[in-house]
C-alpha positions, -999 to +999 in steps of 0.1 A: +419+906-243+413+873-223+375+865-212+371+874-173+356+841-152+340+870-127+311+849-144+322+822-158+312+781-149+334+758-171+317+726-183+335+701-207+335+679-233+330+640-226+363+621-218+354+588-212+376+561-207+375+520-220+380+498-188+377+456-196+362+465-160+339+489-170+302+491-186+274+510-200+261+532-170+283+564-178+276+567-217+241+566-209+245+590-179+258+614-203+236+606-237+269+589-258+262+558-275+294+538-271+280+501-289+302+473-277+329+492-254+329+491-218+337+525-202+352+524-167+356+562-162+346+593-168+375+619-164+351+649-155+377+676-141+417+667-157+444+685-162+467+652-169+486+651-200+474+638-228+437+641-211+433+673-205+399+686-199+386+706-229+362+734-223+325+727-238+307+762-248+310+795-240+338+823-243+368+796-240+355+768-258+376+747-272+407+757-245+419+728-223+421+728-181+463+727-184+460+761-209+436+780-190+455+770-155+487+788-168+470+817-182+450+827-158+465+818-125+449+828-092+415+838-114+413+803-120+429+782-095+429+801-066+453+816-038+457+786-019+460+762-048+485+784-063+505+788-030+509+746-027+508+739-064+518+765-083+502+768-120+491+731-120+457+723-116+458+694-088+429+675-088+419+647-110+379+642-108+363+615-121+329+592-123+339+552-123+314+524-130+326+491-119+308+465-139+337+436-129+358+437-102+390+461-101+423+453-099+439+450-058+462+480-060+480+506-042+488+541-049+524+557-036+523+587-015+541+619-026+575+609-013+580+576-033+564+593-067+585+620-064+614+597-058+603+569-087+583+589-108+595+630-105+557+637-097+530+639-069+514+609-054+475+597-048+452+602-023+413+595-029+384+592-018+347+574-034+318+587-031+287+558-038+259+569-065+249+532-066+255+503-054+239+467-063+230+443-040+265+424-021+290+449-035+314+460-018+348+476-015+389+468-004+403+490+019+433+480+035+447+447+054+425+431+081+454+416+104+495+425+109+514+418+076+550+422+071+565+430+031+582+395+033+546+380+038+527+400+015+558+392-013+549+357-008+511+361-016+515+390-044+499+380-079+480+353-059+441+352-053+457+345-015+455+383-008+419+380-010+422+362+028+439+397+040+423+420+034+390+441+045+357+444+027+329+472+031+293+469+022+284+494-002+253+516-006+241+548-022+254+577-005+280+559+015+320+576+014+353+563+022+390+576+022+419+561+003+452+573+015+476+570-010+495+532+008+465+518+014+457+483-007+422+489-022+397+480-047+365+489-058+343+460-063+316+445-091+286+467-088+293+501-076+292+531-094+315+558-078+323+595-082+360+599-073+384+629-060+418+621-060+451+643-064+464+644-099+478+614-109+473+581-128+500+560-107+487+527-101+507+495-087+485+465-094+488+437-073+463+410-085+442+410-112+418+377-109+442+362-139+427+388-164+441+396-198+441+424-221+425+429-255+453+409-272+451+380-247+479+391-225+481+392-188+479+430-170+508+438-156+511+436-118+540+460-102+550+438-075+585+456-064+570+494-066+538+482-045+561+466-018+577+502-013+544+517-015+521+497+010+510+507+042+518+473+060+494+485+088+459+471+098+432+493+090+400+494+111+374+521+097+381+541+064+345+554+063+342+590+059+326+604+087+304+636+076+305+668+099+281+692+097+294+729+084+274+764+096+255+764+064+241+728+062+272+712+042+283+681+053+321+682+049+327+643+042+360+646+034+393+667+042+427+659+043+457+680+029+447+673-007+416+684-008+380+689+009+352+676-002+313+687+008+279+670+002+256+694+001+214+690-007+194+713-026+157+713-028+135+738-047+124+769-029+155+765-009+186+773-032+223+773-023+243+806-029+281+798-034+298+826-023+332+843-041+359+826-023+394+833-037+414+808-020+405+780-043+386+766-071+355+743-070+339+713-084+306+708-084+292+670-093+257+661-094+251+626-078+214+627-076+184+651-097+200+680-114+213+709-108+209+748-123+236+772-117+232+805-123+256+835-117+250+868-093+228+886-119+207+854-123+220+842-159+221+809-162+252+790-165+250+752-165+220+726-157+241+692-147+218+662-146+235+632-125+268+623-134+280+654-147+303+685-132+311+718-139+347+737-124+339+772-110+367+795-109+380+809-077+375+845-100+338+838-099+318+861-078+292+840-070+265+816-081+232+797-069+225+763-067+191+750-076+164+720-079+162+690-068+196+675-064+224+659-040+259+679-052+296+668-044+319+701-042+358+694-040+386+724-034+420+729-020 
């Protein structure tokens, strides 16, 4: 007989990822001693082949996020989730640490992936833990550009002249729709919700190479089909405040996304809510989850998550702590 997740919070095993971008912020975010490799990302919440999310303690240790999603269905994933995506679990959650620059890229929107690549496309959106002094982000192209234009200037540092930049500071948000040219910039440390995918079209790459000397490879043709040629003015999230003190920062037909404070003597229940999963990330203190009866179930410190199962009847948030929560 399978485990019920009436009470269940899933936390998982590290899954970090080597960037030539990346640093040392996320290993020691999450007490790993990684000497000499830069890690980019953490991949927090996955369900991506090959980097599946495996299941840390408890009664389904060991399991990983695809397995548990087609055995347990709605109980895991939700009504609404299952409705739009069927048994596949359809958010990719990550932390990023940009030590160098990113790559300029664009990501295609469902229509061309489907068409190019048989899957979904990806839409994002950043949330800022940190920032240091003069980063910043790309979002988007700051004037009218046609494809024949922008095919003259791909691969070239002239894109840099086209594009828009945004300050960066702790706490800030923005939205990424899948089209839009973007980068994330030297300095910031990001958490990330984005659908589930790991289609990229790079663009420019500052004349990088790889770790046997060899340029990255820029996808000049797919990024032309891909591009939203459009000028973009304001991708900032702009919060609005929900009936019990949330801040939805984010929403789109992908996924929501909530901010949400905690402080001690004032808790945050999370009610059962069938329609979908949730994340929960710490980007600030530490948070204690414990489940209806009071048992606890996870402490995350910043820069860790935990995926609470739409079967869950109900948990409280406490400390001291500034939570992300994504669902469908």
């Amino acid at each position: 007989m399978k485990p019920s997740l009436t009470c269940e919070v899933l936390t998982f095993k590290p899954n970090l990822q080597s960037m030539l971008w990346g640093g040392d912020t996320l290993p020691r975010l999450k007490g790993i001693a990684v000497p000499g490799t830069p890690v980019g990302e953490s991949w927090e919440v996955s369900a991506m082949p090959g980097k599946e999310s495996v299941v840390a303690d408890g009664p389904l240790e060991g399991r990983n996020l695809a397995e548990l999603a087609a055995d347990y269905g709605a109980e895991l994933l939700g009504e609404e989730s299952i409705r739009r995506y069927g048994l596949r679990f359809p958010l990719l959650v990550k932390f990023i640490d940009a030590r160098r620059d990113l790559s300029i890229q664009v990501h295609p929107d469902d229509s061309l992936a489907g068409k190019l690549h048989g899957s979904n496309g990806k839409t994002e959106m950043w949330y800022v833990l940190s920032a240091e002094p003069g980063s910043n982000v790309i979002l988007g192209f700051r004037r009218p550009i046609d494809a024949e234009r922008f095919a003259s200037i791909a691969g070239t540092a002239a894109i840099l002249d086209e594009v828009n930049y945004y300050p960066t500071q702790a706490g800030a948000s923005f939205m990424v729709p899948a089209g839009t040219l973007h980068s994330i910039g030297a300095g910031n440390v990001l958490a990330e919700i984005q659908q589930s995918s790991d289609l990229t079209y790079r663009v420019y790459d500052y004349g990088r190479t790889d770790a046997d000397g060899h340029p990255r490879a820029l996808h000049i043709a797919s990024a032309l089909r891909a591009l939203d040629y459009r000028p973009c003015t304001d991708l900032h999230t702009h919060p609005d405040r929900l009936a019990d003190g949330a801040q939805r920062i984010s929403e789109c037909q992908h996924f929501n996304v909530d901010r949400v404070e905690i402080h001690d003597g004032k808790p945050l229940a999370m009610a059962h809510n069938t329609s979908s999963f949730r994340v929960v990330m710490c980007v600030d203190g530490e948070i204690v989850l414990t489940d209806h009866a009071g048992r606890h179930k996870a402490t995350l410190p910043c820069g860790f998550s935990a995926l609470v199962p739409a079967g869950n009847e109900g948990l409280t948030l406490s400390g001291n702590a500034t939570a992300l929560i994504a669902s469908v």
